[in-house]
Phi, psi and omega in degrees: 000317189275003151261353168276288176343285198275004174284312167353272171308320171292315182273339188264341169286306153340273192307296159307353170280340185261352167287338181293295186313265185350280178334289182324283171308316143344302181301320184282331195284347186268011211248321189272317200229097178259160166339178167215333201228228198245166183227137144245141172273141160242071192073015181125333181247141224226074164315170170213153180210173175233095208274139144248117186294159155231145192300150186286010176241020192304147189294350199217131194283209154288127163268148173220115189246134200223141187255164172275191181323083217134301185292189185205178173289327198306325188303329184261310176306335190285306168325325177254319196298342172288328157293290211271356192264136178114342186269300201225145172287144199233161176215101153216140214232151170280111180292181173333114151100003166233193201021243177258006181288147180263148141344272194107222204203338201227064187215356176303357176222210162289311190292307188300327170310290220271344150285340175317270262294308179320302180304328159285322165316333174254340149305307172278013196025046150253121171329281182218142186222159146302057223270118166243121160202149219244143152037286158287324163319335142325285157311311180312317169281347209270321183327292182309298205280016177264278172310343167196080189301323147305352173222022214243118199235355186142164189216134190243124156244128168307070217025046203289183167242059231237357184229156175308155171196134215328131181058356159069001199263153179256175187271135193295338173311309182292335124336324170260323168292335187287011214242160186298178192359328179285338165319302173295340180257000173274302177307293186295359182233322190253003206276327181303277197313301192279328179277358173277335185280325174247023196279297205274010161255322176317329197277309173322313250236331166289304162309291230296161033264001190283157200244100192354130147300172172295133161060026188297282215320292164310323190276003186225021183013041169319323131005296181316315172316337177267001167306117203312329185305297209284342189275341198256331182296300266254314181289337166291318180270022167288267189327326193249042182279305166274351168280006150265354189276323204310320166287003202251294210325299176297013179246342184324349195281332191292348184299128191233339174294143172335134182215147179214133166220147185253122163235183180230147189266018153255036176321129151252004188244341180223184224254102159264336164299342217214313128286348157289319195297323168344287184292315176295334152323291218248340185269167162293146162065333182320164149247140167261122160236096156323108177204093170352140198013059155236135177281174203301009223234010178327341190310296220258336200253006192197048148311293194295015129286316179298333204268316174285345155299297184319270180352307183296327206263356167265359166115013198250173196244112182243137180257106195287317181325314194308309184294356182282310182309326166269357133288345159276338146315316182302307197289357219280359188241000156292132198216050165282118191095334158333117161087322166277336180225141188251136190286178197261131161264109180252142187296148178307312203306318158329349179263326205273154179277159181225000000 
């Protein structure tokens, strides 16, 4: 009995010592990656977003950009905001429950992302916007251009993330943080220490075959996502992504606005055969722009693509293929991750159209 005693004691010291670490460490990544922008209550939630203006003769209408899984606004702002500030007013924000945005109480799902997102928008008085969004920021957007069509001027997807896909299944973590009380003691004691361990071969394995910037992780404070609060939203839009695609999909058809989606045909991280085509499929009119050996990353490795998307779904005659074949001429010699991150196999039945 009394080695059951000190087995205890032993596993429960064990468990507050990594929670004492978590803390701690939380404490330095909020410490390192502080705010940047602004704060709104929304429906209840402190949102935090980065409003950027444009001159009243701007060339372009308002974008509005959302990012995935994992991510903050910094991931799309560093990359894009730099082509577009003087052409357009920009929005970009932390959804719910990442980066420096509170959760709330009404945001569990993509359609709920997408009213936070209308309500901020109509706090900042934009109207009609332009909706980017990467990959879970995908759905979110497919959401937004369903549900609000009045405020919807067009939509670019990034490597989304928006249809059922064989077997529904998630990284089992995301799946153990959602389940009651043993979740929570998982996000708090262990998701900081292992995931500072395994954050820069995940991030390879997000790019490849493309090749990380220099200074991503920090300068796009990805770290924040290991924070247990956030680490726990982040694992709540995971785990219920497919049991929302599976009711969302079959309405994609109600989408009516311009659409362009970008994927790579190395996605190592979501179904790209099976969500872009998906989308180009279920939208009128989408374009799918296909582009050989690029990875889950358009934002930052196909900027001057995303941006020529933008442009189109605004009304301007842009040739994106053209503009895919050069980027894949930048890319075409990138192996970054070779042997380390194994591409996605989708069964053949799964490819046919449906």
């Amino acid at each position: 009995m009394n080695l059951i005693y000190a087995a205890l004691a032993f596993l429960m010291a064990l468990i507050f010592g990594f929670v004492g670490v978590t803390r701690v460490g939380s404490w330095l990544i909020e410490r390192r990656n502080p705010p940047i922008g602004e704060f709104a209550d929304i429906d209840g939630a402190r949102i935090h977003y980065v409003h950027v203006s444009a001159p009243a003769n701007a060339e372009l209408p308002p974008i509005v950009f959302l990012h995935g899984a994992s991510a903050n606004l910094r991931d799309q702002m560093l990359p894009l905001r730099p082509l577009l500030e003087g052409r357009a007013e920009m929005l970009f924000f932390d959804r719910p429950g990442h980066g420096w945005s509170g959760r709330g109480t009404n945001n569990e799902n993509p359609s709920a992302q997408a009213n936070t997102i209308a309500a901020l928008m109509d706090h900042l008085g934009i109207k009609k916007a332009v909706i980017v969004g990467h990959s879970f920021g995908g759905v979110v957007t497919s959401a937004f251009g369903r549900e609000h069509p009045d405020k919807t001027l067009g939509l670019v997807f990034l490597a989304p993330a928006t249809h059922p896909w064989p077997g529904g299944a998630t990284a089992w973590y995301y799946n153990l943080t959602t389940m009651p009380v043993l979740g929570w003691l998982f996000s708090e004691a262990l998701t900081y220490p292992a995931g500072a361990l395994q954050m820069a071969d995940a991030t390879t394995c997000v790019f490849s075959p493309n090749k990380v910037p220099d200074n991503y992780l920090s300068s796009a404070s990805i770290p924040l996502v290991l924070r247990p609060t956030a680490f726990r939203a982040n694992a709540t839009d995971v785990a219920g992504l497919y049991r929302y695609a599976l009711g969302a999909a079959p309405r994609y058809n109600e989408i009516k606005a311009p659409t362009v989606v970008i994927s790579g045909d190395r996605d190592k991280v979501v179904y790209a055969h099976i969500h872009s085509v998906g989308l180009a499929r279920d939208i009128a009119g989408a374009e799918l722009v296909w582009v050989h050996n690029l990875g889950h990353k358009p934002d930052w490795i196909a900027t001057d693509l995303t941006v020529g998307a933008i442009e189109k779904v605004a009304g301007k005659n842009i040739d994106l293929q053209a503009m895919a074949r050069t980027v894949e001429a930048r890319i075409a010699g990138d192996a970054y991750g070779a042997g380390r991150c194994a591409d996605i196999k989708v069964p053949q039945a799964e490819l046919a159209p449906t």
